[in-house]
C-alpha positions as CSV (number, residue, x, y, z in Angstrom):
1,X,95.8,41.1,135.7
2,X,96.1,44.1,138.0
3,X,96.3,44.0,141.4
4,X,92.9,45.4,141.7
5,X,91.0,43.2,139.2
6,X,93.0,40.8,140.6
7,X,91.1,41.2,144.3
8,X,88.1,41.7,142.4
9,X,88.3,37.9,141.1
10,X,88.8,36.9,144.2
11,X,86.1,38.9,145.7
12,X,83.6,38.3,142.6
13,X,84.4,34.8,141.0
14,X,81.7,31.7,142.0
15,X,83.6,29.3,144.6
16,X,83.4,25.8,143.4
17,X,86.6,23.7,141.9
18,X,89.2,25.8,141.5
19,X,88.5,28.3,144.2
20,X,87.6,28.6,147.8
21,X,87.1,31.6,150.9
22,X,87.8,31.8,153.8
23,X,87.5,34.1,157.0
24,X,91.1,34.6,158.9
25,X,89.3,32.5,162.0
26,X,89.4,29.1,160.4
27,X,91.2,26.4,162.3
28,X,95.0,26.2,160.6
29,X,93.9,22.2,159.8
30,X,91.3,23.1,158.0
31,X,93.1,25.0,155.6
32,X,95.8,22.3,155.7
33,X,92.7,20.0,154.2
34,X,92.0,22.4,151.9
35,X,95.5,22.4,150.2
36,X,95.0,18.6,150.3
37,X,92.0,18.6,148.8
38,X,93.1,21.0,146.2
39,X,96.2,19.3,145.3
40,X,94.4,16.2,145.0
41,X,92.5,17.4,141.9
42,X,93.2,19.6,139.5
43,X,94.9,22.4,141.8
44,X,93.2,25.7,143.1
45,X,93.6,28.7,145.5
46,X,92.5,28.9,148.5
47,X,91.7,32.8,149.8
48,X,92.1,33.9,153.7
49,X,90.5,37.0,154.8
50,X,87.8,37.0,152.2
51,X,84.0,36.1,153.2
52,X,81.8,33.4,151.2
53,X,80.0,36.4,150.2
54,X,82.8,38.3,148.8
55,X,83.6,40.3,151.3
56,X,87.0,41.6,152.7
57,X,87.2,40.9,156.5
58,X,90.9,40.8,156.7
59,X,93.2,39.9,159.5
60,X,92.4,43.2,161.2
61,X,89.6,42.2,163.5
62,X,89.7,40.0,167.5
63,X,88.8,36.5,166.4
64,X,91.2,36.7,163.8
65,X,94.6,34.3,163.8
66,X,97.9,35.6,162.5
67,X,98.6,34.9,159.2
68,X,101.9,32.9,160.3
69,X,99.5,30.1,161.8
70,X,98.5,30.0,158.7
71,X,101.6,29.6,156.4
72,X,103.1,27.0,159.1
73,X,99.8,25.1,158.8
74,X,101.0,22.8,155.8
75,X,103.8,21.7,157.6
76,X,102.1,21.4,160.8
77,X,99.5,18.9,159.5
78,X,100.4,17.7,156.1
79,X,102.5,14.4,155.6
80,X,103.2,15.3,152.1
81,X,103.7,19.1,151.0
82,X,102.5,19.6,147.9
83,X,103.7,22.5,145.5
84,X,102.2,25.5,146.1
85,X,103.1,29.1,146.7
86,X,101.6,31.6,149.2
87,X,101.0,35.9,148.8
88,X,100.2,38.7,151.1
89,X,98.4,41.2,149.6
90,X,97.4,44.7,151.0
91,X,93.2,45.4,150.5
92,X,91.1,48.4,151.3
93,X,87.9,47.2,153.6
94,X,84.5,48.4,152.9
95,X,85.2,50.8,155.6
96,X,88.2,52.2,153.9
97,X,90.6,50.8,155.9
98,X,93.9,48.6,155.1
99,X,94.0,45.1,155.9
100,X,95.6,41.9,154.0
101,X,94.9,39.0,152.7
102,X,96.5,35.8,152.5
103,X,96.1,33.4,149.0
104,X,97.6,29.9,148.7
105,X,98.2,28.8,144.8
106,X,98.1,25.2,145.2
107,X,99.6,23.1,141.9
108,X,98.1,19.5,141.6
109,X,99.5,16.6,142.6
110,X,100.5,14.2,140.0
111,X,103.3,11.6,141.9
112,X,101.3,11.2,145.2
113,X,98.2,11.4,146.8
114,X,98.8,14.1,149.8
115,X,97.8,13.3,153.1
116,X,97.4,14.3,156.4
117,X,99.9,13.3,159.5
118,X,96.0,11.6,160.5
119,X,96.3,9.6,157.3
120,X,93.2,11.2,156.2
121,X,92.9,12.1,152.7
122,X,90.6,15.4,150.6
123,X,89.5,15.9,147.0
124,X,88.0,19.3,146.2
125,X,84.9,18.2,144.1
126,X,82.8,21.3,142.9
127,X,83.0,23.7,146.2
128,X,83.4,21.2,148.5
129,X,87.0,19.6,150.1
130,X,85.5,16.2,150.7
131,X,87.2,13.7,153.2
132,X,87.7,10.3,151.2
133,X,86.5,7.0,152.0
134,X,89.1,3.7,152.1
135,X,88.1,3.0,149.0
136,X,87.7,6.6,147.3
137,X,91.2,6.8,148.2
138,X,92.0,3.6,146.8
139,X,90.8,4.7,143.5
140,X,92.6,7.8,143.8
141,X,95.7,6.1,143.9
142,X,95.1,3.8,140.6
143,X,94.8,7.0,139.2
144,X,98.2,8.6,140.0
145,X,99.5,6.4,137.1
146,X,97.1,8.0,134.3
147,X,97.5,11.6,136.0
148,X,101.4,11.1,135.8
149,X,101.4,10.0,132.4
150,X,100.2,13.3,130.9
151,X,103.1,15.4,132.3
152,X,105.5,12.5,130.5
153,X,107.8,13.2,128.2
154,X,107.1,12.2,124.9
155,X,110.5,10.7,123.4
156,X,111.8,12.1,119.8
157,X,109.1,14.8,120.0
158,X,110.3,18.6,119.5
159,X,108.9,22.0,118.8
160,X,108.8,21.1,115.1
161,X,105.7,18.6,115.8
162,X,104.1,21.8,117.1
163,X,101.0,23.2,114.8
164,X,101.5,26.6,115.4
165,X,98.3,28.0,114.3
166,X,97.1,26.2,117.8
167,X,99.9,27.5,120.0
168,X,98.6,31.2,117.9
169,X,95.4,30.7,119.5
170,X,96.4,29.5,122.8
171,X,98.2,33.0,122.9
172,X,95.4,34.9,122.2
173,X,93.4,33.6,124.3
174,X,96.2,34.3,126.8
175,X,97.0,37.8,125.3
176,X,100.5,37.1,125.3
177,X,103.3,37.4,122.5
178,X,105.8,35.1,124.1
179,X,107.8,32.9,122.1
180,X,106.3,29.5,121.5
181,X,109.0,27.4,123.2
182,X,109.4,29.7,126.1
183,X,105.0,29.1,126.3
184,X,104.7,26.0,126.1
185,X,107.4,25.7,128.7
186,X,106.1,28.0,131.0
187,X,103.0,25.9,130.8
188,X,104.8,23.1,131.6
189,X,103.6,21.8,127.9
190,X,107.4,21.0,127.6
191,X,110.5,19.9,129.1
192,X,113.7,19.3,127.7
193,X,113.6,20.2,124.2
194,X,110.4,17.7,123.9
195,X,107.0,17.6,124.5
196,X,104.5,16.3,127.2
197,X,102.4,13.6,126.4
198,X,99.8,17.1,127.2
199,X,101.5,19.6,125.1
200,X,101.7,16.5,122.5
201,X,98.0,15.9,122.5
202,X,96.8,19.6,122.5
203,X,99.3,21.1,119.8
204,X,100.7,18.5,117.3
205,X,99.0,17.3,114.5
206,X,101.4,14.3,114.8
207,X,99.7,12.6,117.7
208,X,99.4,9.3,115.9
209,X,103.2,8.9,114.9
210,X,103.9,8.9,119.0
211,X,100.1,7.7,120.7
212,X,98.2,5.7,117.9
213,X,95.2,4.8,120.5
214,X,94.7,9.0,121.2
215,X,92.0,9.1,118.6
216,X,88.3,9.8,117.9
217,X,86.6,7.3,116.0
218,X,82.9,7.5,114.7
219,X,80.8,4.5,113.3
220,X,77.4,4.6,112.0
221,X,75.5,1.2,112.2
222,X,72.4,0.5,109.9
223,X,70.1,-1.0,112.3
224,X,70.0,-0.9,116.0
225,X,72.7,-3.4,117.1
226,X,76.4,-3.9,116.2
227,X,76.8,-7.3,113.3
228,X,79.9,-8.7,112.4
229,X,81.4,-10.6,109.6
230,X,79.0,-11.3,106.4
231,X,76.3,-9.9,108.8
232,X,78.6,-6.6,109.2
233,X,76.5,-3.4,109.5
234,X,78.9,-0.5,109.3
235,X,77.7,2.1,106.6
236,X,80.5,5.0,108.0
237,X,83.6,4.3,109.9
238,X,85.5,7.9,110.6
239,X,88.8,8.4,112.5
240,X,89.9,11.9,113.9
241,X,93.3,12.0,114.9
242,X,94.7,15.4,115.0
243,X,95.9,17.7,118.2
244,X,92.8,17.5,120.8
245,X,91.4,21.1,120.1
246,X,91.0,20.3,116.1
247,X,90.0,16.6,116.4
248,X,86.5,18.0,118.5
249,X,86.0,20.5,115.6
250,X,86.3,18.4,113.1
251,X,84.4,15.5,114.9
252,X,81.6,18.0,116.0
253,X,81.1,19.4,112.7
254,X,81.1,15.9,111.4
255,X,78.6,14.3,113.3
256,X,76.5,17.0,112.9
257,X,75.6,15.9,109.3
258,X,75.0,12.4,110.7
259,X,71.7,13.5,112.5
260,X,69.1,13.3,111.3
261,X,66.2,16.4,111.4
262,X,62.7,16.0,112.7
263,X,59.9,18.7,111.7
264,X,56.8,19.2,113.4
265,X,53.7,21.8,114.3
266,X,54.5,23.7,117.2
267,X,52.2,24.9,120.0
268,X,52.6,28.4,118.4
269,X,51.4,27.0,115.3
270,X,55.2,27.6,113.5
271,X,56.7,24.2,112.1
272,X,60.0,23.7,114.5
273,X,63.0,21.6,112.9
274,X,65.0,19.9,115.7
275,X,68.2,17.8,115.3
276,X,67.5,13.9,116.5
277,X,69.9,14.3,119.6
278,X,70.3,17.8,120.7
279,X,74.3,19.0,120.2
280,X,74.3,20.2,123.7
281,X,74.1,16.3,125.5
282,X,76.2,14.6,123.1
283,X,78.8,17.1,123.1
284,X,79.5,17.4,126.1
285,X,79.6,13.7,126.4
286,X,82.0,13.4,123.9
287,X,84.2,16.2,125.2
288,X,84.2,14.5,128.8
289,X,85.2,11.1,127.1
290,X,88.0,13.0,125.8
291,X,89.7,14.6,128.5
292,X,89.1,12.0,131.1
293,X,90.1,9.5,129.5
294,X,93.7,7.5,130.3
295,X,95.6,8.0,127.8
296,X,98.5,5.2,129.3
297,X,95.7,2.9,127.7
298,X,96.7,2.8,124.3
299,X,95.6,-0.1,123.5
300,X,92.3,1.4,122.8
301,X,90.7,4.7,121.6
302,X,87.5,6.5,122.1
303,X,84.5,4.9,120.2
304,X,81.3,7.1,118.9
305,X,78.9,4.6,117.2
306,X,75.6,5.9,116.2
307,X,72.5,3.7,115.8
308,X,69.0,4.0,114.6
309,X,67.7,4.5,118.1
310,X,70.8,5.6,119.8
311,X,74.2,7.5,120.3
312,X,76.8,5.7,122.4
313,X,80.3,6.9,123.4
314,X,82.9,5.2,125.0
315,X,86.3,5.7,126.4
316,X,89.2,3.5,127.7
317,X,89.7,3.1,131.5
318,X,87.3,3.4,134.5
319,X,85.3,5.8,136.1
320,X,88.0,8.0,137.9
321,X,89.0,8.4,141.9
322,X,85.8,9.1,144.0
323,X,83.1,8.8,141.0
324,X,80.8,6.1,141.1
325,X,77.8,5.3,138.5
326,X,75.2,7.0,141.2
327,X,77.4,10.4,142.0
328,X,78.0,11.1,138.2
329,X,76.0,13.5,137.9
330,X,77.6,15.6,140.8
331,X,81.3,14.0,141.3
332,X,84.1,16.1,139.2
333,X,87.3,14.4,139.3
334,X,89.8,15.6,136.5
335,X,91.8,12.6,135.4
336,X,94.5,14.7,133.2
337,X,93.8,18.2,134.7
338,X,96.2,19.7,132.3
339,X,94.5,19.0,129.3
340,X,90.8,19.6,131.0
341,X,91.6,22.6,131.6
342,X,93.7,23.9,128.5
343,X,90.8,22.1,126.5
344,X,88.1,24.3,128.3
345,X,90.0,27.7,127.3
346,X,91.1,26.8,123.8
């Protein structure tokens, strides 16, 4: 990306997880909670000199602090310094004039939870750095384990469980020719000669030889409750167990021939057909049982069972960090923020 699309992003692009503004006047702790609340989820930058609105107010004006407050701000009020790197870059204002901004790239966190010298604790959920609760950041902490677990090392793996057709796209999408190894390693996909439990579950087609619970199963039920034994109501019972990106494919193509079709008059007097559940709800619940789920669990798997009156999907492990059964709707925590978002671009 060019420098100047690049500051048009930044300008442009809808604040919310992964991206945050602010003016050069901010208090220096402020943007030391930002970088904790950015670490503490799935990583993020946070832009100084650049209005909510988009636009470019610089350093260049009297209520403006030097960018130096800035860059010592971290170590000035963080207990924990997470990884993250830091860019000056020189803009044109509105008025035609030169300025600079300042851009923090913060990586996630996956070995601690960072905090404050105050022992307060932030998560960035949707556009908001949210201060945590005692509990919240009890939660938080359970889930350092399942976070940690994706950037593992997966042992007797190597680039030859890789499908390549997968990595092919991934490059696309990326527009990039680069080697395969040196990719997945850039992407920190792989380490070592082996793969990450991530680069594992979104590019080999061997996922069940190393994690035998990291698969999507599908059972259809005749009836609308689950029987057992000579009472046993199972009429389709479907496993999916190929690299992440191929398994939803397969899975969504598949369960789209389970539903059924209703017909009726509608109100423009044209007979409408419409699928029992629509795609877009089930979907999207079956795509966030998938990348929020723990995959240290494998002692189970992710369950789809269909009924005559119902879909239900399940996956191992509890709801993560700060999300609770009345926030769901609003909360975004990602549990494995490596594979949310690779799974979101592929």
């Amino acid at each position: 990306m060019t420098s100047s699309k690049y500051i048009e992003y930044l300008q442009t692009e809808v604040e919310g997880q992964l991206l945050d503004r602010k003016r050069a006047s901010i208090n220096p702790k402020d943007v030391a909670q930002h970088i904790s609340a950015f670490a503490n989820a799935e990583g993020g930058k946070l832009v100084i000199g650049i209005e909510d609105n988009g636009e470019i107010s610089g350093f260049n004006h009297s209520k403006a602090k030097k960018k130096e407050v800035y860059i010592e701000a971290p170590f000035e009020h963080l207990y924990r310094i997470p990884k993250y790197t830091y860019e000056i870059i020189e803009v044109k204002k509105r008025d035609g004039t030169m300025d600079e901004i300042l851009i923090f790239d913060i990586e996630p966190s996956y070995d601690a939870i960072i905090t404050l010298k105050d022992d307060s604790v932030y998560l960035r959920i949707n556009d908001k750095s949210r201060k945590l609760t005692h509990n919240q950041i009890t939660n938080l902490e359970y889930d350092r384990g399942s976070r940690r677990f994706e950037e593992e090392l997966v042992e007797y793996s190597s680039i030859e469980d890789v499908n390549e057709e997968l990595v092919d796209e991934f490059k696309q999408l990326l527009n990039t020719n680069v080697d395969n190894e040196k990719l997945l390693k850039a992407r920190g996909f792989m380490r070592e000669g082996k793969l990450t439990v991530a680069g594992l579950l979104l590019f080999s087609n061997n996922i069940n030889v190393y994690l035998p619970g990291a698969r999507i199963r599908f059972m259809r039920y005749e009836g609308t409750k689950e029987e057992s034994g000579t009472r046993l109501n199972i009429v389709k019972d479907i496993t999916f167990d190929k690299a992440l990106p191929v398994a939803i494919r397969e899975a969504r193509a598949f369960i789209n021939t389970q539903l059924r079709e209703y017909t009726f008059l509608g109100k423009e007097g044209r007979f409408v057909t419409l699928p029992e559940y629509p795609e877009f709800a089930w979907f999207e619940g079956m795509i966030n049982s998938i990348v929020h789920r723990r995959y240290d669990n494998q002692g189970d798997h992710i369950r789809i069972k269909m009924f005559d009156d119902r879909l239900e999907i399940s996956s191992p492990g509890a709801l993560p960090a700060s999300v609770t059964l009345e926030n769901i709707k609003e909360e975004r925590y990602s549990r494995n923020p490596k594979i949310s978002c690779s799974i979101n671009s592929i």
